[in-house]
C-alpha positions as CSV (number, residue, x, y, z in Angstrom):
1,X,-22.9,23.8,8.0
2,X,-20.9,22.4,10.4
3,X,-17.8,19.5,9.5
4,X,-17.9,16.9,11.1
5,X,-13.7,16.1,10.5
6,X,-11.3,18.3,9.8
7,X,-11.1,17.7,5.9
8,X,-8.3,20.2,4.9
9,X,-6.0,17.3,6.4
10,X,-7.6,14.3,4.3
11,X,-5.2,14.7,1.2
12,X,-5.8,10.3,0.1
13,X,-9.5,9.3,-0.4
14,X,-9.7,5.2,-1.0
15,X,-12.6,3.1,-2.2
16,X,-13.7,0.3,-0.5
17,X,-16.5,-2.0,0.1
18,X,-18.4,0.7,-2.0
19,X,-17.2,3.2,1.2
20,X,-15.5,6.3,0.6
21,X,-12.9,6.4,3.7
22,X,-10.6,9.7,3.4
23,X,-6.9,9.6,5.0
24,X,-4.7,12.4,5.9
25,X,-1.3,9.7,4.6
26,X,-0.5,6.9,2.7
27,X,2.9,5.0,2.8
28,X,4.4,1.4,1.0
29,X,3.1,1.8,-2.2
30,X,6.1,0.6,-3.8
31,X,7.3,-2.7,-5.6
32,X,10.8,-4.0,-6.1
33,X,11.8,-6.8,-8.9
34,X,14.6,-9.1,-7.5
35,X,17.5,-9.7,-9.9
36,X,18.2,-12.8,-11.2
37,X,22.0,-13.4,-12.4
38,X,22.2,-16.5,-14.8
39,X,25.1,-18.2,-16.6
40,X,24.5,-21.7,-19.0
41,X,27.1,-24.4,-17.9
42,X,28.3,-24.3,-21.3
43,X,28.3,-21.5,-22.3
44,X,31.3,-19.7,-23.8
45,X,30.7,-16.0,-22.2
46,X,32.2,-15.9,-18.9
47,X,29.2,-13.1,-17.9
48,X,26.0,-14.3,-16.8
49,X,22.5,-13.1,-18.3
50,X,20.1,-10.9,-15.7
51,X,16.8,-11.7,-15.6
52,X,13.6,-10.4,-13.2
53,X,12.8,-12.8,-10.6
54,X,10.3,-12.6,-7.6
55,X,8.5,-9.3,-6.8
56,X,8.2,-7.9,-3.3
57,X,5.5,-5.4,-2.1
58,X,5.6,-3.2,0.6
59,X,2.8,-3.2,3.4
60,X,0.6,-0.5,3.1
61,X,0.0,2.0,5.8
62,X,-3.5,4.5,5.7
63,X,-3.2,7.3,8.4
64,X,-6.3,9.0,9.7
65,X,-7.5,10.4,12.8
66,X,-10.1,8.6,15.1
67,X,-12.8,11.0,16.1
68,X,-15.4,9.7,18.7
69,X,-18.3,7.8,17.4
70,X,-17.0,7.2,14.0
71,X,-18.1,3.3,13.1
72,X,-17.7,3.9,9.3
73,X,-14.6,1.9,9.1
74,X,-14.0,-2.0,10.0
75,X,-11.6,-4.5,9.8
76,X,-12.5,-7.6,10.3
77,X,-16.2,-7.2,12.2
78,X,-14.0,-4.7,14.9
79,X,-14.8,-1.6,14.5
80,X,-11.7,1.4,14.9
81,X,-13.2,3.9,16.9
């Protein structure tokens, strides 16, 4: 039986629209938690409490080859060919 893509390369499979759409590298899955520094006006300690503020996400990046005639994947009605 013939492939139709070269598979050993396709390492991330991801899920959507009830589509199983394999890619050969995922990056930006990460998360970072901003630091908040925080001292009361009266209080006595002259250090200030650190709290978690605002969380910022990386974009996400999928990597996979195009092959010709390959319509299984869209974004936004265009089709990536």
């Amino acid at each position: 039986m013939a492939t139709k893509y070269p598979l050993p390369v396709f390492h991330f499979r991801v899920e959507w629209g009830g589509t199983s759409i394999s890619f050969s590298e995922v990056s930006g899955l990460n998360m970072e938690t901003q630091v908040i520094e925080y001292r009361d006006g009266l209080s006595p300690d002259y250090s200030t409490v650190k709290m978690p503020g605002m969380q910022k996400y990386g974009n996400i990046t999928l990597k996979r080859g195009a092959m010709q005639g390959d319509n299984e994947f869209t974004l936004g009605g265009i089709h990536i060919n």
